[in-house]
C-alpha positions in Angstrom: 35.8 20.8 18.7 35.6 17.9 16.3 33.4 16.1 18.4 30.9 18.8 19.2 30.6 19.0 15.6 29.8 15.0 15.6 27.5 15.1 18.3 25.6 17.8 16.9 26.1 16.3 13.0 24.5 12.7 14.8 21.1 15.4 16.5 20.7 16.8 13.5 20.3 13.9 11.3 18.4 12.0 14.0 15.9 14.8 14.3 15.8 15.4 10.5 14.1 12.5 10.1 11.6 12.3 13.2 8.0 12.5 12.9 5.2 13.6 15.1 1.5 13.8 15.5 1.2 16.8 13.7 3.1 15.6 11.2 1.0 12.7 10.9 -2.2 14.5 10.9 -0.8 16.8 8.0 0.2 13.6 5.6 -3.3 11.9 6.6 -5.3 14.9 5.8 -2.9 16.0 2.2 -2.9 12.2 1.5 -7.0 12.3 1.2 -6.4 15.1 -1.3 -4.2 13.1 -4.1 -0.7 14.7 -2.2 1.5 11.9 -3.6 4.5 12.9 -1.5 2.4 13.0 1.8 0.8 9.7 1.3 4.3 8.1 0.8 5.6 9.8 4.1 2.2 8.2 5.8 3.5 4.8 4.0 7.0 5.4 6.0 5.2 6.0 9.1 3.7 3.0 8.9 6.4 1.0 7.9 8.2 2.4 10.0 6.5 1.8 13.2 6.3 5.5 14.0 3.6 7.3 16.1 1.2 4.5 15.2 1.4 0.7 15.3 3.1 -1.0 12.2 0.9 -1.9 9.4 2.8 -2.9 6.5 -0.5 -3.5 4.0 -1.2 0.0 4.9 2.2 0.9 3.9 1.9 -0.7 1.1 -1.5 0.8 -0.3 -0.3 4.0 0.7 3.0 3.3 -1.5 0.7 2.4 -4.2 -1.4 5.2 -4.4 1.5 7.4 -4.3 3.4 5.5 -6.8 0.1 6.1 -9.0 0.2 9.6 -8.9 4.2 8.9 -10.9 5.9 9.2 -7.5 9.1 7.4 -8.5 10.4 6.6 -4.7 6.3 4.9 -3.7 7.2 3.1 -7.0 10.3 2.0 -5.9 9.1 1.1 -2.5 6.2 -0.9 -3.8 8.7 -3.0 -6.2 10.7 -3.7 -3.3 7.8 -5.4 -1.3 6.9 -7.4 -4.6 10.4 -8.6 -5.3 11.0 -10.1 -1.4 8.1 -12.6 -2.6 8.8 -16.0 -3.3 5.9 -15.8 -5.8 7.8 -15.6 -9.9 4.8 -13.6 -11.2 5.2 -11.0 -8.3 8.2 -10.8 -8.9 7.9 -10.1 -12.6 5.7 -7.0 -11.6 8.5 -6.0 -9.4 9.9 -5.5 -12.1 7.3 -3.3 -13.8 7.2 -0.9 -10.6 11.3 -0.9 -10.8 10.8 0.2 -14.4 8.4 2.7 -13.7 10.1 4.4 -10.7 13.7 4.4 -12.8 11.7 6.1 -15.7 10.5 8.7 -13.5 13.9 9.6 -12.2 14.0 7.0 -8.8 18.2 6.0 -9.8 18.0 3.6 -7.1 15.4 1.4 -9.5 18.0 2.1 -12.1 21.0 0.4 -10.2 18.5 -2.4 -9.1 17.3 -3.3 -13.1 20.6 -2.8 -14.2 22.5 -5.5 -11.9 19.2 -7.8 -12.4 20.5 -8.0 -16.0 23.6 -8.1 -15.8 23.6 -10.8 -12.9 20.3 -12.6 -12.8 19.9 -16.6 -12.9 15.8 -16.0 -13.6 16.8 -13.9 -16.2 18.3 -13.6 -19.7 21.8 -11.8 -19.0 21.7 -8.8 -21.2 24.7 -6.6 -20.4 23.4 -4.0 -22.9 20.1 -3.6 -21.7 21.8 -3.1 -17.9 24.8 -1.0 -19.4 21.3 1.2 -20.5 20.3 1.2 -16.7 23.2 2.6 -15.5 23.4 5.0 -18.0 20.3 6.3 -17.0 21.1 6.2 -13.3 24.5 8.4 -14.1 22.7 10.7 -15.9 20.1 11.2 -12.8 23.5 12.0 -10.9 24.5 8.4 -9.2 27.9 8.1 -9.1 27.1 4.0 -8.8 25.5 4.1 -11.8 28.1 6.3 -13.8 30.4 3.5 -12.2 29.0 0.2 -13.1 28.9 1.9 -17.1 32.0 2.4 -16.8 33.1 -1.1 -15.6 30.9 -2.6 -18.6 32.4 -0.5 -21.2 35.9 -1.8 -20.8 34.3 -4.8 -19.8 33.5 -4.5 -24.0 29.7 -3.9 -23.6 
């Protein structure tokens, strides 16, 4: 019995998370109208390699434009493709899109700005400003974030 119930726990997930034409077709069409969610599920398809051949500048734009509608996870996404540059000034607007998607609720971006201060070598350590982050990432419900306050309150911070 248990591992019918894993079998069909592992389908489940896999199909959760499959797209198809239509499903394509739909985010195209809802992206064109300002559907912030669709265009970021259009970026995933793209970054993806799904249905249509990889294009991650199209990805990215489509992040973009979602993440300028205040979609916190296309702000997130668009950070992350700054910060894996080698370039210091793209990475310092990473960390403007990392802002922007923690503000609007994204706790992943939260955890992220929140170990960049507390651990960073580019820059200044500031264990209050990251105890902040986490805070804010506990309150959206991360239980990472709730933990790493915790550790730098009775670190003293």
């Amino acid at each position: 019995m248990r591992k019918i119930i894993y079998i069909l726990s592992i389908m489940l997930f896999t199909t959760a998370h499959a797209y198809n034409m239509e499903d394509f077709e739909f985010y195209t069409e809802a992206c064109k109208r300002n559907d912030y969610v669709s265009c970021s599920h259009l970026a995933i398809i793209y970054e993806e390699n799904i249905i249509v051949k990889q294009d991650m500048k199209k990805a990215f734009n489509l992040y973009s434009k979602a993440c300028g509608g205040d979609y916190a996870f296309a702000c997130h996404n668009v950070a992350v493709t700054y910060s894996k540059s080698n370039n210091q000034a793209l990475k310092d607007i990473a960390l403007k899109f990392y802002d922007k998607a923690c503000d609007g609720g994204y706790t992943e971006s939260c955890i992220h700005l929140g170990r960049l201060h507390r651990d960073s070598h580019t820059l200044n350590r500031d264990y209050k400003k990251a105890k902040e982050y986490f805070a804010k990432a506990c309150e959206g419900n991360n239980r990472l974030g709730c933990k790493e306050e915790r550790i730098l309150e009775e670190s003293g911070y």
